[in-house]
C-alpha positions in Angstrom: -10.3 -18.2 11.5 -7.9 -16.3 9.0 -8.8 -12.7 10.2 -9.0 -11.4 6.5 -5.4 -12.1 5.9 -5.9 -13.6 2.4 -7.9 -10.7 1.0 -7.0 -9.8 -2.4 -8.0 -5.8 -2.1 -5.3 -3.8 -1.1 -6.6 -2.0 2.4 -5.3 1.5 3.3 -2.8 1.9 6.1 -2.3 -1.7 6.5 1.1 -2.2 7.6 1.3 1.4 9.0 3.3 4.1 7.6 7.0 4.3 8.4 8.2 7.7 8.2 11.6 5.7 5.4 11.8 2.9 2.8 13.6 1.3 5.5 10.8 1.7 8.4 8.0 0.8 5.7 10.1 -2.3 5.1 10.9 -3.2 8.6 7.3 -3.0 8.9 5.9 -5.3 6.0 8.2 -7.5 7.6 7.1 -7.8 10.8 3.7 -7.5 10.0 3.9 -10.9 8.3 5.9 -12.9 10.7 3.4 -11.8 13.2 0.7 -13.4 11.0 2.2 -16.7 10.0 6.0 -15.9 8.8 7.3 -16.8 12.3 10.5 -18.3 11.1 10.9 -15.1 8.3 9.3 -14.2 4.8 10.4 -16.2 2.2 13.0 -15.0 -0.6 10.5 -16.0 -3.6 7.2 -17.1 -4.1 4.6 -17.8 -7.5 4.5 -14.2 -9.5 0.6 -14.6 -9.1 0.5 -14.7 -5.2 3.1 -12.2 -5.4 1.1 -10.2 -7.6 -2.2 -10.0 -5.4 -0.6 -9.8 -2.1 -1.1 -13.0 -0.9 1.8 -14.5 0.4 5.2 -12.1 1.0 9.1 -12.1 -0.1 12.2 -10.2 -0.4 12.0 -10.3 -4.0 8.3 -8.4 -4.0 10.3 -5.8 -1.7 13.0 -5.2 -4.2 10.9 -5.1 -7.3 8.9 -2.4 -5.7 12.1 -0.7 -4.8 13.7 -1.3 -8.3 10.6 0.4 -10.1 10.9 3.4 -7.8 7.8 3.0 -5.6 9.1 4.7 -2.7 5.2 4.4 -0.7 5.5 0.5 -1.6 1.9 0.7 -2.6 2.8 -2.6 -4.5 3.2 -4.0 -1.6 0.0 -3.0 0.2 0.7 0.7 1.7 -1.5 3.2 1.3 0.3 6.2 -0.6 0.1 9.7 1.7 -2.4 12.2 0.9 -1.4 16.2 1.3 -3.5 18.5 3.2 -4.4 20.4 0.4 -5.7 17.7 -1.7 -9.0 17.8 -0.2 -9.1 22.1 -0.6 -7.9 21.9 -4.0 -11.1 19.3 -5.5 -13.5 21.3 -2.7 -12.5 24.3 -5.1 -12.8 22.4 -8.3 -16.2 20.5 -6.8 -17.4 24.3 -6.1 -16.0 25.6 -9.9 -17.8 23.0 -11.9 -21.1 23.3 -9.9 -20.9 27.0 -10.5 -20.9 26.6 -14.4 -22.8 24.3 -14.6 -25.7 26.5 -13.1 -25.1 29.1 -15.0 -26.2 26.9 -18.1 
């Protein structure tokens, strides 16, 4: 009936990554009126549904962007990963197996 939309978890990739703050807000919006905002996201809701995600507002968006989070993972986004994250703990994964057979 809901489609998961009241989950609490924060899911990766969720409202799809905008390449600016601008697109990733755009998005965050849109994503909600499609769900049940139809007549646009309210400007303040309780801090605790703020807090988990539950329910959306501008005032979530500019608390985010006050504290600096430019991925908006407060808001649900998933932050990007580089390429080279997975070689670097491969190597480090590799390193630690390697002492610890020598013990």
């Amino acid at each position: 009936m809901s489609n998961n939309y009241w989950q609490t978890k924060k899911l990766e990739g969720q409202y799809g990554n905008g390449k600016t703050l601008t697109e990733k807000v755009s998005a965050y919006e849109k994503t909600w009126e499609s769900r049940c905002y139809s007549g646009g996201i309210p400007d303040e809701v309780p801090y605790k549904v703020m807090m988990s995600n539950r329910a959306p507002s501008y005032k979530a968006i500019a608390i985010a962007i006050l504290k600096n989070d430019h991925h908006l993972t407060s808001l649900g986004f998933a932050a990007p990963q580089s390429s080279w994250y997975s070689v670097l703990k491969m190597q480090q994964k590799n390193k630690e197996s390697s002492q610890l057979s020598l013990l």
